[in-house]
C-alpha positions as CSV (number, residue, x, y, z in Angstrom):
1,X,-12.4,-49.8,28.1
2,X,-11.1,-52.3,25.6
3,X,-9.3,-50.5,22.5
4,X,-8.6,-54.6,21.3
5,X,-10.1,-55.6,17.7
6,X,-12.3,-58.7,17.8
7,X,-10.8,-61.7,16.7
8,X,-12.6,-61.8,13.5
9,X,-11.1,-58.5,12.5
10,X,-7.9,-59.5,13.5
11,X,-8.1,-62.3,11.4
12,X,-9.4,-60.1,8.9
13,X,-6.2,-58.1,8.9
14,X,-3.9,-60.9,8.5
15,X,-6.0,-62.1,5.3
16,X,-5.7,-58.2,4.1
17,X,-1.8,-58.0,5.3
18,X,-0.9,-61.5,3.0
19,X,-2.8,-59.6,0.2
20,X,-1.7,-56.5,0.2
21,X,2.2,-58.2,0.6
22,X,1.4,-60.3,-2.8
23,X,-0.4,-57.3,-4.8
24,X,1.8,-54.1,-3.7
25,X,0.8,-51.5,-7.0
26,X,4.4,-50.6,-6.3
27,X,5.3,-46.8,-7.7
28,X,3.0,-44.8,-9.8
29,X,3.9,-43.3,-12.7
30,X,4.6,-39.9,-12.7
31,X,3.2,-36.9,-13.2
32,X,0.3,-37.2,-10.6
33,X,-2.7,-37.0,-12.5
34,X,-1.1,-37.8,-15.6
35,X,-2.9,-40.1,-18.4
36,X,-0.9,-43.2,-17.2
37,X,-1.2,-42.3,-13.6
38,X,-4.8,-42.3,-13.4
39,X,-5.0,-46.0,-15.7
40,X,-2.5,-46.9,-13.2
41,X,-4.2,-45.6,-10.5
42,X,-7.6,-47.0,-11.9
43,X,-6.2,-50.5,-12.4
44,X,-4.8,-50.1,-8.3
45,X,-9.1,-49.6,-7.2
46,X,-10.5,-51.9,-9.6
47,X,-7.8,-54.6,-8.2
48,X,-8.9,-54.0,-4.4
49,X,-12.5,-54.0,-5.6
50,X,-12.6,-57.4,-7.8
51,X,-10.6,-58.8,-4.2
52,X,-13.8,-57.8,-1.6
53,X,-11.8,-55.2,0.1
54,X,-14.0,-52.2,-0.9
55,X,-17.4,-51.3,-0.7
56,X,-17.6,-53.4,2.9
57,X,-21.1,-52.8,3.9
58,X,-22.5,-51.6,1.2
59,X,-25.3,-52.8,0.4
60,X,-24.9,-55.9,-2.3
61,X,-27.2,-54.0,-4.8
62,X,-24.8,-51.1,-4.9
63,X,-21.8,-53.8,-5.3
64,X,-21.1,-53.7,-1.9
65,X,-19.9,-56.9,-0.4
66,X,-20.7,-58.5,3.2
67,X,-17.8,-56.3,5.8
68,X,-17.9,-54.3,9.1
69,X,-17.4,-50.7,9.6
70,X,-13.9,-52.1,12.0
71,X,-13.1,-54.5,8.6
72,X,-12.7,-50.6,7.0
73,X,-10.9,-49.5,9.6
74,X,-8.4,-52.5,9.4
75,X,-7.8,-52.1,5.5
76,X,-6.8,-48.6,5.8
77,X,-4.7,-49.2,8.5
78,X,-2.9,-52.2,7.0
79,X,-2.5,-50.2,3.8
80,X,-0.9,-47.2,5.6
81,X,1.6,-50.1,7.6
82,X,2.3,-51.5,3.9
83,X,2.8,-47.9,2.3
84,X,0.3,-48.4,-0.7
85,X,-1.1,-45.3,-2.0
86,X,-4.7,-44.6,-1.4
87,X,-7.6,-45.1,-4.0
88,X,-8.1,-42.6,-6.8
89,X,-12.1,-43.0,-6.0
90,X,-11.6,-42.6,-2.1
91,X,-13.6,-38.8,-2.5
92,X,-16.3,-40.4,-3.9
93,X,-16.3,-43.5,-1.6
94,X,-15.6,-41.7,1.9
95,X,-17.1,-38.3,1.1
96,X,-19.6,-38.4,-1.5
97,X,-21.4,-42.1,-0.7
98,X,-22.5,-41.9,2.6
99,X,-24.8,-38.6,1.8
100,X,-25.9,-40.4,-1.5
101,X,-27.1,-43.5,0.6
102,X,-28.5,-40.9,3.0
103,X,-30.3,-38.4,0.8
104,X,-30.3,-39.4,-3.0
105,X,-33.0,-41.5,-4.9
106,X,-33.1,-44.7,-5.6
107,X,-32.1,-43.9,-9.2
108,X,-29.2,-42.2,-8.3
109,X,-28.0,-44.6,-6.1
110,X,-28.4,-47.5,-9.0
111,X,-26.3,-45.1,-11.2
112,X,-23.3,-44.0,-9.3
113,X,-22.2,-46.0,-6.3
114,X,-21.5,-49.2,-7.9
115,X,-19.1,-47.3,-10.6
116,X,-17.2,-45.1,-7.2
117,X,-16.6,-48.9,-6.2
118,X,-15.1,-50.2,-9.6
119,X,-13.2,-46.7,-10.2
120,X,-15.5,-46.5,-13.4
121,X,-16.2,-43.0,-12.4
122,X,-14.0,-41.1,-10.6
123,X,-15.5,-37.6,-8.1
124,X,-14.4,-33.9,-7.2
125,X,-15.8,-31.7,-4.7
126,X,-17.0,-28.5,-5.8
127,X,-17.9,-26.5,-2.7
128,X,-14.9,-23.6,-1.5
129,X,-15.2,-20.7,-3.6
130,X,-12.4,-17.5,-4.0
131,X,-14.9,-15.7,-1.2
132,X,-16.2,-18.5,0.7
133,X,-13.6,-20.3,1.8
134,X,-13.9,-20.9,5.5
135,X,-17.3,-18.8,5.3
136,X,-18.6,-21.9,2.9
137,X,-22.0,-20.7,3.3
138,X,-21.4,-17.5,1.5
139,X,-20.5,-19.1,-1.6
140,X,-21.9,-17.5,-4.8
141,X,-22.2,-19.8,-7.5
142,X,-25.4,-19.9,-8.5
143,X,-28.0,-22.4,-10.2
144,X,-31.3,-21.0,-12.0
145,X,-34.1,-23.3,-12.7
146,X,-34.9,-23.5,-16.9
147,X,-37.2,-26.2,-17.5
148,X,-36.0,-29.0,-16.7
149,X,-32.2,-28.2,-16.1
150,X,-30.5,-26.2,-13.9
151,X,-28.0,-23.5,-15.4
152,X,-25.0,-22.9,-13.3
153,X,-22.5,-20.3,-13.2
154,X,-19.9,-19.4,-11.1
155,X,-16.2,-20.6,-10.1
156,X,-14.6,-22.9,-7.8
157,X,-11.2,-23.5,-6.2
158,X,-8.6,-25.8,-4.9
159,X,-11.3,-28.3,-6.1
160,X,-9.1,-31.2,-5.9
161,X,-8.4,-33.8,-8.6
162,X,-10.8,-32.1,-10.8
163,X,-8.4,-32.2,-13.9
164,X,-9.0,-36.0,-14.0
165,X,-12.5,-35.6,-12.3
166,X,-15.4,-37.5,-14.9
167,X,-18.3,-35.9,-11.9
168,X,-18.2,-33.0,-9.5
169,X,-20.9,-33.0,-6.2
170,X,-21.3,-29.7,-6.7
171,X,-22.6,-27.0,-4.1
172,X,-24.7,-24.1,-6.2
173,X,-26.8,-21.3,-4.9
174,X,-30.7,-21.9,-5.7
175,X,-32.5,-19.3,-3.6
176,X,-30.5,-15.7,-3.4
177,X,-33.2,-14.1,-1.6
178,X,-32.8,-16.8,1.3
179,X,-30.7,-16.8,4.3
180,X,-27.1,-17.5,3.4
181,X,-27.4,-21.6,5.1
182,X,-30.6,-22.0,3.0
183,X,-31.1,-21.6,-0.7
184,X,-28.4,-24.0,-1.3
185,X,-28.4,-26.6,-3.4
186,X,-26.3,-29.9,-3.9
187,X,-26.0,-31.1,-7.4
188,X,-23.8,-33.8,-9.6
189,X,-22.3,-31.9,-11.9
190,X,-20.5,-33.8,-15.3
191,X,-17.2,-32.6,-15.7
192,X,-17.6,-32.9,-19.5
193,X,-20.6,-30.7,-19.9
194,X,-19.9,-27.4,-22.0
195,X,-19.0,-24.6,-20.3
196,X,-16.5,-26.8,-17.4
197,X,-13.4,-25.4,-17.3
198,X,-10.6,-27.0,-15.3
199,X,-7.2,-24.8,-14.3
200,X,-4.5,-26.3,-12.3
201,X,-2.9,-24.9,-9.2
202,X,0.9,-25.1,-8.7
203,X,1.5,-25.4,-5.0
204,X,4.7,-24.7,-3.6
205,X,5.1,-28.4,-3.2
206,X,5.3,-28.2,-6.9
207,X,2.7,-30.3,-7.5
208,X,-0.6,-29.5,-9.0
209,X,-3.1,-31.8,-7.8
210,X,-5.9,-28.7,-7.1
211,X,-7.8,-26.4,-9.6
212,X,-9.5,-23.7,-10.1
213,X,-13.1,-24.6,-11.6
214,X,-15.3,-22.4,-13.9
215,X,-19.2,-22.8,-15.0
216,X,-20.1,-21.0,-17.6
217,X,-24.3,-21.7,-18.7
218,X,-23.6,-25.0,-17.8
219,X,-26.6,-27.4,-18.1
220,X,-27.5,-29.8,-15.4
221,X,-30.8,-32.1,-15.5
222,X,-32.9,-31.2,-12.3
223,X,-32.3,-35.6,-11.6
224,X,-29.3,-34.6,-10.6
225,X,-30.4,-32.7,-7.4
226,X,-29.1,-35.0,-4.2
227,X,-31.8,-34.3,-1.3
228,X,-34.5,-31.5,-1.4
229,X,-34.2,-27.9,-3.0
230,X,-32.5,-25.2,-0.9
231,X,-31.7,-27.9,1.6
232,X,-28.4,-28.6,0.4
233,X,-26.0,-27.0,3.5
234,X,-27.8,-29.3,5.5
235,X,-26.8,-32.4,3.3
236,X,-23.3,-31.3,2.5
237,X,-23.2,-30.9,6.4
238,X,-22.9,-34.9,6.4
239,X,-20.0,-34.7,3.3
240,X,-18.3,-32.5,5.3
241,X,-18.3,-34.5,8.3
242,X,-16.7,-37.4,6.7
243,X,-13.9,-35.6,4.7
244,X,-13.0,-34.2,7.9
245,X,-12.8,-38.4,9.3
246,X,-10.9,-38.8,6.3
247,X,-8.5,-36.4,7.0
248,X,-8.2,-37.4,10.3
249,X,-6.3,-40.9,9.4
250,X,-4.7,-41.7,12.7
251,X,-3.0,-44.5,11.3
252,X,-1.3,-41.9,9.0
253,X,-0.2,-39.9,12.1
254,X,1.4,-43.0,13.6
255,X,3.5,-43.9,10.2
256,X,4.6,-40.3,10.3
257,X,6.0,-40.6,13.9
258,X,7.5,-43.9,13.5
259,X,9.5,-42.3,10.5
260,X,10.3,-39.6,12.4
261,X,12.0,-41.8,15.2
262,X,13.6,-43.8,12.9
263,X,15.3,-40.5,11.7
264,X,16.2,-40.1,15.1
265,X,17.7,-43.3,15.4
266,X,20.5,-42.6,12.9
267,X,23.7,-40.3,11.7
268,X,22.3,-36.6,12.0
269,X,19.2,-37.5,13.5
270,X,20.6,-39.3,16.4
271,X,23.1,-36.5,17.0
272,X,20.0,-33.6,17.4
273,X,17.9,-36.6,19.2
274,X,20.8,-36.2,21.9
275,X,19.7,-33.2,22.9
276,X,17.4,-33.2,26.1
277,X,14.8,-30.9,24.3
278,X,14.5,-32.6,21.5
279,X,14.2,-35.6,23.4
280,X,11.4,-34.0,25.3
281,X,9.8,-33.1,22.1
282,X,9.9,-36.4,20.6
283,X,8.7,-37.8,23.7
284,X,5.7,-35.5,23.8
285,X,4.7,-36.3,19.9
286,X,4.0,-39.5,21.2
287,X,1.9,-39.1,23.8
288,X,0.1,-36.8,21.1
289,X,-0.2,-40.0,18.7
290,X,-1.7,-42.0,21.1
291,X,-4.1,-38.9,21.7
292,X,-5.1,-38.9,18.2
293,X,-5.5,-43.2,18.2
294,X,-7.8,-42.2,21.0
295,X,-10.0,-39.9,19.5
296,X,-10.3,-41.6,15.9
297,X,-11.5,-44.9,18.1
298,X,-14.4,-42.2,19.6
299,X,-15.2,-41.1,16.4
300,X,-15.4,-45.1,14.7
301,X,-17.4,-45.0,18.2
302,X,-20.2,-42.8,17.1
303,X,-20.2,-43.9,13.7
304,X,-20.5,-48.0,14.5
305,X,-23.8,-47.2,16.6
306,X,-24.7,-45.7,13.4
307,X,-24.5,-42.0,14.0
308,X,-23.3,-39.3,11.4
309,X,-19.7,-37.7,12.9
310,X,-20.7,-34.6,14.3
311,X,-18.0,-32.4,16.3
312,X,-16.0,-35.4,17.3
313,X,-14.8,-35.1,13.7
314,X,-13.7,-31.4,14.1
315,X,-11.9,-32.3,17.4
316,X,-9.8,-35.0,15.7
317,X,-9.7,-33.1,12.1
318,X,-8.1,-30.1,14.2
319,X,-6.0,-32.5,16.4
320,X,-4.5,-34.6,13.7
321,X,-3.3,-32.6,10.8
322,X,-2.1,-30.1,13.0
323,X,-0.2,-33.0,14.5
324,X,1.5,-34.2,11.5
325,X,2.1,-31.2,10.7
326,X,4.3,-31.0,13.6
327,X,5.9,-34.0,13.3
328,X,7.1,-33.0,9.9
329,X,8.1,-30.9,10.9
330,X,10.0,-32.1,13.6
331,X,12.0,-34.3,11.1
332,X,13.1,-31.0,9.2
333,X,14.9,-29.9,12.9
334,X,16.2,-33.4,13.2
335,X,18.1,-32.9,9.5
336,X,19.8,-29.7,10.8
337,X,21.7,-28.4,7.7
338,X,20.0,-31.3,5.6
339,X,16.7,-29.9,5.8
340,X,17.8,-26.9,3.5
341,X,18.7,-29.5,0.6
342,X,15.7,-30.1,-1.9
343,X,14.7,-33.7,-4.0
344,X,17.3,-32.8,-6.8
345,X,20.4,-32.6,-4.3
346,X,22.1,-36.4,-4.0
347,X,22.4,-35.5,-0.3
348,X,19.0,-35.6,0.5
349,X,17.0,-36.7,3.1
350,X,14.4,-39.8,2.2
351,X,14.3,-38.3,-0.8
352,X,12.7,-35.3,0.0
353,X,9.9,-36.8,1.5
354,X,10.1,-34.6,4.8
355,X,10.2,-31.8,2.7
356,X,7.0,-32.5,0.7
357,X,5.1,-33.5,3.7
358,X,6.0,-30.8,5.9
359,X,4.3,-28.4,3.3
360,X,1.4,-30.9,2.2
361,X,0.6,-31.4,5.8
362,X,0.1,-28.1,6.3
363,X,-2.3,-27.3,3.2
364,X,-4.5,-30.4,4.9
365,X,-4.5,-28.0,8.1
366,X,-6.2,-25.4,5.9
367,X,-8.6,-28.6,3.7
368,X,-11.6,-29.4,5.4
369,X,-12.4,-26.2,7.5
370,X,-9.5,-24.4,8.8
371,X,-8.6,-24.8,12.2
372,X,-9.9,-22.0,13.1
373,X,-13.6,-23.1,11.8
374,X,-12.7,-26.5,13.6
375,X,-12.4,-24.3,17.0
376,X,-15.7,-22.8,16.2
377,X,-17.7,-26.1,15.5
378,X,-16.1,-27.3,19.0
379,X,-17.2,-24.0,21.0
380,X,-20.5,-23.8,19.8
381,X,-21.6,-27.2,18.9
382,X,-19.6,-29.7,21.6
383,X,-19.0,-26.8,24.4
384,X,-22.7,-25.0,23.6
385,X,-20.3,-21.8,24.0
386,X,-22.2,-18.5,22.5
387,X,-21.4,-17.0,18.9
């Protein structure tokens, strides 16, 4: 089996490489989500897009340019190797795009995946709930027909990014009376409508990049319905499915490790690295990174013979961030006393970065379908065990 890219997407990546090196965003302002983070962050997108590095096989009518599904592939990767932050619009261009191609009309499509592209309008996802969480398909928030709106109330949480969100894809409950997986619906929501209301979450990161989400009698046009009514589980199915490929950023996992042994490589690092266990343990993570290079090249497998990630994606969603959650944490051991010191302590570690990751890692363990959903998908769906 040949794991090589094909000379045209190598050459690719050397094109994106000498353009990424000339056009780094360098460091955002700060605080995340901040006014003059998201122009920042805006400016960052729109700069990619006005290059031809996003929207790579997209059709030219949505502003997509001419690209492969491996071209995608090689720009996240080189963007991860050159340490660039990630696109504000990447929940409405990995998540939220695909199922619009899929399942939204022709209208819709004219209306919102060209401005995804150009960071003109920027996406949240509004589909956990404070009681359906893991058990998405319990969620309660609930859509009523009146002419021709919808009126939706209810709340959502850790809905991420939605205090700088301008449109929500939005699950709702249409049909009470039916059978928890059907009655949904899958709406686009304006975050600017009356009755939105946005509250931030600290995490213990001390960040707060999710939020709680309230509707109260909030009007939605019935054009605003992706797919059929009641049929929306089955299209979020595909959203979901993506996010959890999204998550699963093997190229991130292989950053974290080579970080990790270059911690190892000097002052306390190398002292703990002399240790046989830890050697042993270091030697183990990477076997484990090439296991997760493995299965995100089976799951670009499915999708290149155009297939929708089905429970490969939960096998490498529950594989990976589990992973670098263990790598980060890893790094903390190789710190010893270190790892106690926080970001405002000049004796520091990186900066703190260990710190933050180790406990952002393991929030993405929870994002996406717990691992313990993952574990179900697998059983049932890949290994056609019984419920």
């Amino acid at each position: 089996m040949d794991f090589e890219f094909s000379p045209e997407d190598e050459a690719y990546r050397q094109d994106v490489r000498q353009w990424l090196s000339g056009h780094h965003p360098g460091k955002p302002p700060a605080p995340h989500g901040s006014p003059a983070w998201l122009q920042w962050a805006k400016n960052w997108q729109r700069q990619a897009y006005d290059a031809g590095y996003l929207g790579l096989g997209w059709p030219e009518a949505y502003g997509g340019v001419e690209g492969t599904l491996t071209q995608q592939v090689v720009l996240t990767q080189e963007m991860v190797r050159a340490r660039v932050p990630g696109f504000v619009g990447q929940m409405g261009m990995r998540m939220l795009a695909p199922t619009l191609m899929r399942y939204g009309t022709e209208e819709q499509k004219q209306t919102y995946l060209k401005p995804i592209l150009k960071a003109e309008q920027i996406w949240c996802q509004g589909y956990s709930e404070p009681n359906a969480g893991s058990d998405l398909a319990s969620l309660q928030t609930r859509a009523e027909e009146d002419g021709d709106d919808f009126i939706v109330n209810g709340q959502k949480i850790w809905t991420s990014g939605a205090h700088y969100a301008d449109l929500c894809f939005l699950l709702v409950r249409t049909d009470p009376d039916a059978p928890k997986h059907r009655g949904i619906s899958y709406l686009i929501v304006d975050m600017k409508s009356p009755g939105v209301t946005v509250r931030p979450l600290r995490q213990m990161t001390g960040a707060a990049t999710f939020n709680e989400t309230f509707f109260d009698h909030v009007r939605v046009p019935k054009t605003n319905l992706i797919g059929e009514l009641n049929r929306g589980w089955y299209h979020a199915t595909t959203t979901l499915s993506y996010e959890r490929t999204l998550l699963a950023n093997s190229a991130r996992t292989e950053l974290f490790f080579e970080d990790m042994l270059d911690l190892a490589r000097q002052g306390q690092g190398q002292r703990a690295a002399s240790h046989p266990s830890m050697r042993q343990k270091i030697a183990q993570l990477k076997i484990e990174t090439e296991i997760a290079k493995l299965l995100f090249y089976r799951n670009l497998t499915t999708e290149l013979r155009g297939d929708i990630p089905g429970p490969e994606a939960s096998i490498m969603k529950l594989y990976s961030t589990e992973l670098n959650h263990r790598i980060c944490g890893t790094a903390l051991e190789l710190m010893g006393p270190y790892a106690a010191l926080w970001q405002d302590s000049k004796y520091v570690v990186d900066e703190g970065a260990w710190h933050y990751e180790h406990m952002f890692t393991l929030g993405l363990v929870i994002g996406g379908g717990t691992s313990q959903i993952q574990k179900n998908i697998i059983a049932e769906r890949a290994l056609g065990l019984p419920k």
